[in-house]
C-alpha positions, 0 to 999 in steps of 0.5 A, a space after each residue: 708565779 711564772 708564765 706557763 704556756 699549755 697545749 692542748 689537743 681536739 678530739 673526735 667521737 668514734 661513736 654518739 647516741 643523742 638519746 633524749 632531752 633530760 629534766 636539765 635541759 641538757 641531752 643524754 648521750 653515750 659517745 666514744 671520744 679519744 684524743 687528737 694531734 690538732 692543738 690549740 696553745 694558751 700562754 697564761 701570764 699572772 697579773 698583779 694588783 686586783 684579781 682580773 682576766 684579761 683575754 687575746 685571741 688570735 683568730 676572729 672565729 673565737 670570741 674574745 670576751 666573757 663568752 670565751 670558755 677560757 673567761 669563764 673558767 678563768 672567772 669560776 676558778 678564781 672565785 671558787 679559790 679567791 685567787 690572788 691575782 689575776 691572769 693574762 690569757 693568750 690563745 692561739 687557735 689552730 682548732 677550727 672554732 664550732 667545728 665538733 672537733 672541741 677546740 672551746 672544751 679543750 681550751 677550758 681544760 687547758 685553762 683549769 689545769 694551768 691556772 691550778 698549776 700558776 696559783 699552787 692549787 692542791 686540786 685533785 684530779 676528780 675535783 678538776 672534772 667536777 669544776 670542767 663539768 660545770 663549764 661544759 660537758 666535754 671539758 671532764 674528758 679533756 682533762 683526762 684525754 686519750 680514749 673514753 666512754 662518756 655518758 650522761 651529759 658527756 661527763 661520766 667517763 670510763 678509761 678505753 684502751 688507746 688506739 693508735 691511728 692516723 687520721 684525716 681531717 676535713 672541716 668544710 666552710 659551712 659550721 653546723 650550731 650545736 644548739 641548731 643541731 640538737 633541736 633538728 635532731 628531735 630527741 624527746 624526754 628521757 624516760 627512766 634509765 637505760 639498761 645497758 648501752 646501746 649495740 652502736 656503742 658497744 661494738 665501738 667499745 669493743 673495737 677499742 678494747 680489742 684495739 681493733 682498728 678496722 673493726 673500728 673503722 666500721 664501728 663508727 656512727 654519729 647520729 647527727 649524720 642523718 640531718 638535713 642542715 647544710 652544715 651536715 650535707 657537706 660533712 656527708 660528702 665529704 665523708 663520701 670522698 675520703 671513702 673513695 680516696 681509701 680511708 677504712 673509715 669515716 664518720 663526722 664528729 660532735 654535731 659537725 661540721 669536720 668529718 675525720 677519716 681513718 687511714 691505714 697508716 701515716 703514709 696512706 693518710 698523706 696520701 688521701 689528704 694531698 689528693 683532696 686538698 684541692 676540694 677542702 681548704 681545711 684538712 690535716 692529717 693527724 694521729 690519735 694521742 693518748 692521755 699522757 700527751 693530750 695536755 702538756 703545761 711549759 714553763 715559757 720561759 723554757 720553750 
């Protein structure tokens, strides 16, 4: 067994619909997510002797112990196949933490499919999703990437037609908590089961079928936007600016709190992001990635 070194890559959701709590707990949602340029790196190591995890994290807005999804995946693998040996496991966060952008999911996926590649596991891909699954909504869709039509809790996807665009990315100081966020939204029972999607969703859905980017850009809905919270009061503004500074569209994704803006092209997207650095500390230009550079394994030993 060899090191392997994963990146893997954010997201950010075109469109989301809340629209209840289910029976579970968890909320129904219909949502549009797709790909990103951010990327967070996960070195795994084996370790011999007794089967365990030890965890190092590079940033202190990620927790380093058992919370970690990176732990808890690691763990949940590792029982399910009696794992030999145990795993090392370096992550190095370029991913704002709790930011809506799915840094903690994607580093689950990276995790699943690294340690499926360490161990020799003969795992096929809808058996992967059914064990992200477990660990949290997002994960299924990090393992796949690129663009997505996601229901249920998130995790029943459907393949979209990948758009090429650059993106502005914001993510002000003030987090919004995503448990925080669902409670305020005040969503009720889900009675029964919905025919068809809702017209937020399906003009999203057509956008990137037809891979048409400003119709995209008018698309692009969050219902968490309407939220008070001071998390969401400065994604809104931020939003507002990188209106204002020529983006053909915005919109927050998850539940906050980044805000990302769609540019015209990589030169426009340079442009809008160097004339607000000077408000957000934290903004990046980035490029919509599709599934075959979403999640890329390295031998480190070849890096």
């Amino acid at each position: 067994m060899s090191d392997l070194v994963v990146r893997t890559s954010a997201k950010v959701n075109f469109c989301l619909r809340v629209l209840g709590r289910r029976a579970d707990g968890y909320h129904e949602v219909e949502t549009v997510l797709h790909t990103i340029g951010l990327w967070d790196r996960l070195h795994l190591s084996p370790l011999p002797g007794e089967p365990r995890i030890a965890l190092k994290v590079d940033v202190h807005e990620a927790p380093a112990d058992e919370s970690n999804l990176c732990w808890q995946t690691a763990r949940l693998l590792s029982q399910r196949v009696s794992a030999p040996v145990g795993v090392s496991i370096e992550l190095e966060k370029s991913i704002p933490a709790g930011a809506g952008l799915g840094g903690g999911s994607s580093d689950a996926a990276a995790t699943l499919v690294g340690l499926a590649r360490m161990w020799q596991l003969d795992l096929e891909p809808a058996e992967l999703e059914e064990l992200g699954a477990e660990i949290g909504a997002d994960v299924p869709f990090f393992l796949r990437g690129g663009c997505c039509l996601a229901l249920g809790r998130g995790e029943k996807l459907k393949a979209l037609s990948h758009i090429n665009a650059w993106l502005v990315v914001v993510v002000p100081e003030r987090r919004v908590p995503t448990g925080q966020a669902y409670a305020a939204l005040g969503r009720g029972t889900t009675r029964g089961r919905r025919r068809g999607l809702t017209r937020a969703i399906q003009r999203t859905v057509k956008a990137c079928t037809e891979a048409e980017l400003a119709a995209l850009a008018k698309a692009l809905h969050n219902d968490f936007e309407v939220l008070t919270m001071a998390g969401v009061a400065d994604a809104r503004e931020a939003k507002a600016a990188l209106l204002e500074a020529g983006c053909l569209g915005a919109g927050l994704s998850g539940s906050g709190s980044a805000v990302f803006g769609i540019a015209s092209h990589r030169d426009a997207a340079e442009d809008i992001a160097a004339r607000l650095q000077s408000r957000w500390s934290w903004i990046r230009v980035a490029p919509t990635v599709p599934t075959s550079q979403s999640l890329l394994l390295e031998d480190a030993a070849e890096r």
